[in-house]
N, C-alpha and C positions, 0 to 999 in steps of 0.2 A: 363564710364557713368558719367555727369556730376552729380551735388546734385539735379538737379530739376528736370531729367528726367524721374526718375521714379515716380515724385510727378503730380496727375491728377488736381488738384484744381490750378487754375490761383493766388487765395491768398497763397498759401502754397510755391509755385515758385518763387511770387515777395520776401513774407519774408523770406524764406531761400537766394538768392540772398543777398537782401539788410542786414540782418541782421546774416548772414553765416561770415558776415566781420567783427575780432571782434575791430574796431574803431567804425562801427557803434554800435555793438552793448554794446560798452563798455558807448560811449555817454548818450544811453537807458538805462542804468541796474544802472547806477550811481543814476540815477532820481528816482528810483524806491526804494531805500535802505534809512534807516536810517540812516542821515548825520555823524554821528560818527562811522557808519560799514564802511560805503560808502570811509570816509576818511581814513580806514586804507586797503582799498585793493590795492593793485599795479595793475591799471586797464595796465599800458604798459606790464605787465603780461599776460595776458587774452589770451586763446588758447583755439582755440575752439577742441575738444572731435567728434571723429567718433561715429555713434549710433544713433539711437530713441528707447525710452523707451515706448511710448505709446499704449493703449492697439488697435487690428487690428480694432475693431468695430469702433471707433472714427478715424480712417484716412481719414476717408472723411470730417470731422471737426475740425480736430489737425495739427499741425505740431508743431515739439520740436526742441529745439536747447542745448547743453549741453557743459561748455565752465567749464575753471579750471583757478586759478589765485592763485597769492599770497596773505593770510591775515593776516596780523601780524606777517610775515615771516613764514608763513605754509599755507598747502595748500589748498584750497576749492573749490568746486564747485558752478556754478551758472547754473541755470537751465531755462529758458526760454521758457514754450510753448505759442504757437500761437493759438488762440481758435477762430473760425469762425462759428458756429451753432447758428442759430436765437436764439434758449431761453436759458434762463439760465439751469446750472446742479447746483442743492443743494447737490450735493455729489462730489464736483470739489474736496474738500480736501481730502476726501477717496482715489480716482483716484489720485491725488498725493501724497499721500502718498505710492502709490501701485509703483510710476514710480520712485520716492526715493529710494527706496527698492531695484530693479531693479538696479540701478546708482551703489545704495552700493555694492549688489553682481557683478555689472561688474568691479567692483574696487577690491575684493575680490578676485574676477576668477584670475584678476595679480599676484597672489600669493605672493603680497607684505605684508610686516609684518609691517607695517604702520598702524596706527590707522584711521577709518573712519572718512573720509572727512566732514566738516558742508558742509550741498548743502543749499542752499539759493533760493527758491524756485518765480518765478515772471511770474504771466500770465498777456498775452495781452490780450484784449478780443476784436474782431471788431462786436461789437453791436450795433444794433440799436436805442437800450433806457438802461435805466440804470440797472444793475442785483442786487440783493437782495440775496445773496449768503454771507454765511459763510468764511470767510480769519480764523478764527483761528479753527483747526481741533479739540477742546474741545468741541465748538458749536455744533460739529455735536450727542452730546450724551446728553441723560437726564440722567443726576446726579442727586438723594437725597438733596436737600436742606443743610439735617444737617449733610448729610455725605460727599458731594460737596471737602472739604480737605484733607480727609484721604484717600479718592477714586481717588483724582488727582494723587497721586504716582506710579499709577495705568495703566493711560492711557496715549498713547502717546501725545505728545503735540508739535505744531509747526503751525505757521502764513506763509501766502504767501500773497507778495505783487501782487496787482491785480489795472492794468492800461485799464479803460476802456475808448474805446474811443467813447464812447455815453456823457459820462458825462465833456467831455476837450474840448474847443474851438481848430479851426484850430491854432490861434495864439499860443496856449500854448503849442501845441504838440513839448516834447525837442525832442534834438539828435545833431549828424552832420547833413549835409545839404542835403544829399541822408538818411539817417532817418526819419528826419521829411516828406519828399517828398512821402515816402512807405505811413507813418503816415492817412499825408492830405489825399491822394490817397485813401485808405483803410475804412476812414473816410466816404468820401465824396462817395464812392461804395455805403456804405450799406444803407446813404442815398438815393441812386439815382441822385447825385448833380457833377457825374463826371466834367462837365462843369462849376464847380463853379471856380470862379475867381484864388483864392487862390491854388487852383491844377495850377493853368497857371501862378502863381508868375513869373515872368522871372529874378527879382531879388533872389528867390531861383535857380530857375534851372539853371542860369547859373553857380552856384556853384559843381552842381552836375558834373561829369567826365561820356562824351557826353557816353559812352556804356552803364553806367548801368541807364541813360534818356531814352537810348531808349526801355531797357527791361521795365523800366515803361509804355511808352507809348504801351507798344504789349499789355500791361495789360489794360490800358485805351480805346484801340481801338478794344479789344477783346470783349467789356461788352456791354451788352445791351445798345445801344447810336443812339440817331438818328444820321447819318452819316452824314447827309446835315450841322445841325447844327458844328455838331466835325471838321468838315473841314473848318467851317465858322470861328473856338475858333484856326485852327491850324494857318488858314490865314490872323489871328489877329495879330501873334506874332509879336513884333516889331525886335527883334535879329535874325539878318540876319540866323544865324549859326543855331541857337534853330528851326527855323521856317523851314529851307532846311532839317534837321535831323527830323522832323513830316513828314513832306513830304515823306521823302524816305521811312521811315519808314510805312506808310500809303498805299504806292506804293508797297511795298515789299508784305505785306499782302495781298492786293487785289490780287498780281501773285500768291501769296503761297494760298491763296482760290481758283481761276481758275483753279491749276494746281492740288488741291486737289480733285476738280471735274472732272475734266479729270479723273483722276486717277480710284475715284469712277463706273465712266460711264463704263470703262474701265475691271477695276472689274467685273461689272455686268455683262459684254457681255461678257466675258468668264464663268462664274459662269450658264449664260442662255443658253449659248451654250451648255456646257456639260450636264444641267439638259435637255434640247431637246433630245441630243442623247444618254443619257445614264439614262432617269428615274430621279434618284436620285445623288446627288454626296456624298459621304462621309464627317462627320465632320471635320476630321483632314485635308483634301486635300480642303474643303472649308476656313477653316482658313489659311489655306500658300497661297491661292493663297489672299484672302482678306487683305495679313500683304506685300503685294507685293507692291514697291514704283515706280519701274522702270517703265517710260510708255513704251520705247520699246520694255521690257521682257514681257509686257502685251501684247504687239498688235503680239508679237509671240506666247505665248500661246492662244493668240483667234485662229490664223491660224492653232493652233493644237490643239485644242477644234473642231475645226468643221474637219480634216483630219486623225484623231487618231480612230483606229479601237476599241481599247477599253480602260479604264480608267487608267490602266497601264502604257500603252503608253503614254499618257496625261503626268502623274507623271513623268515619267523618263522626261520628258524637265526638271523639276523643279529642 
């Protein structure tokens, strides 16, 4: 299974992809640290770590990335989630502190007699406007005034840097040149502004390496977009190469929707057969034949949906 296949979110896909690579993500995370951390990690170090740490209820709004380097000649972790959920969370640093935690006991579980890892903790945020959210995890308590220093000893304490891209112009967004391109992209979504110019940069995209342009563009051509217009922005391009790779790409999805209807139509006329001659079908025997891709394995089981004496028979094709 590749890293995005079991990820449902069309954002969770592009930035595992784009930022799964740690060049890109090393370009990112450099911009995000203070300049005197920043300059003592050995970013050509940077590995990224199998795992997600996130709790199940936010996977429909997270995705994590968890990467390890060298600092100062020892070792550290950087930790990267992806945050996509319209409004802010005021307990974002509780929640990471809970996936820290997590990090350390998987660190732990190795049964290495190593001292715990510093993680370095950096959220993206793809917002729409700006968030008002606490970065140092002290904020989130009401301390005593007069006791505010004796009671700091007390509780845990640590900052996350937080890159929102409500608050960054397209220009400023760093990285490599497939970084910034996720960026713009991402940007310009939660605007509604897919068709803005600066996604169609041709002086960036030609930089990007034509495969992971294209998983861009499934991303672009997958979002709510008037179609007339998208094809008007792909018919624009001036590079020959950039403008035939939209094309195909554009081409490829309209067959993989056709053949996905087919598919669908296909499904049902078996599903409506069997519920004719037999009442009801079963849940589990509704689900295999609905996870079925093959259309000719479909248009035989329609043949035995409507030939099959009883629903036994049916299953035994499958």
């Amino acid at each position: 299974m590749s890293d995005s296949e079991d990820l449902h979110q069309p954002h969770d896909k592009l930035f595992i992809q784009g930022f799964g690579d740690p060049v890109n993500a090393a370009a990112l995370l450099q911009t995000q640290l203070p300049g005197e951390l920043a300059a003592e990690i050995d970013w050509k170090s940077l590995k990224r770590e199998q795992g997600s740490f996130i709790d199940s209820q936010f996977r429909s709004s997270q995705t994590d990335l968890l990467f390890t380097a060298q600092l100062a000649g020892q070792r550290c972790a950087l930790y990267l989630l992806f945050e996509h959920q319209s409004t802010p969370d005021p307990w974002m640093a509780l929640r990471l502190l809970r996936y820290m935690v997590r990090i350390w006991e998987a660190f732990i579980a190795k049964k290495t007699n190593q001292p715990l890892p510093v993680i370095l903790p950096v959220v993206l945020a793809q917002n729409g406007t700006r968030w008002e959210v606490a970065q140092q995890f002290r904020d989130l308590m009401d301390l005593p005034t007069h006791l505010e220093a004796p009671l700091r000893t007390f509780v845990p304490d640590f900052r996350f840097a937080l890159m929102q891209l409500a608050e960054m112009e397209f220009g400023a967004l760093p990285g490599t040149a497939s970084g910034i391109l996720i960026l713009r992209v991402m940007k310009a979504e939660r605007m509604s502004d897919l068709l803005n110019e600066v996604v169609w940069d041709e002086s960036l995209i030609t930089q990007v390496p034509r495969e992971f342009y294209e998983r861009v563009l499934r991303y672009i051509l997958a979002a709510d977009i008037d179609k007339k217009d998208l094809m008007e922005r792909i018919e624009a391009l001036k590079d020959p190469a950039t403008r035939h790779s939209a094309m195909s790409v554009a081409q490829q999805l309209r067959q993989e929707g056709r053949q996905e209807g087919a598919l669908g139509s296909l499904r049902d006329s078996v599903l409506d057969a069997l519920e004719l001659r037999f009442d009801s079908v079963p849940e589990g025997l509704r689900e295999a034949v609905t996870a079925l891709e093959d259309v000719e394995q479909l248009r035989a089981l329609l043949r035995r949906a409507i030939q099959a004496e009883t629903l036994e028979q049916f299953a035994s094709a499958l």
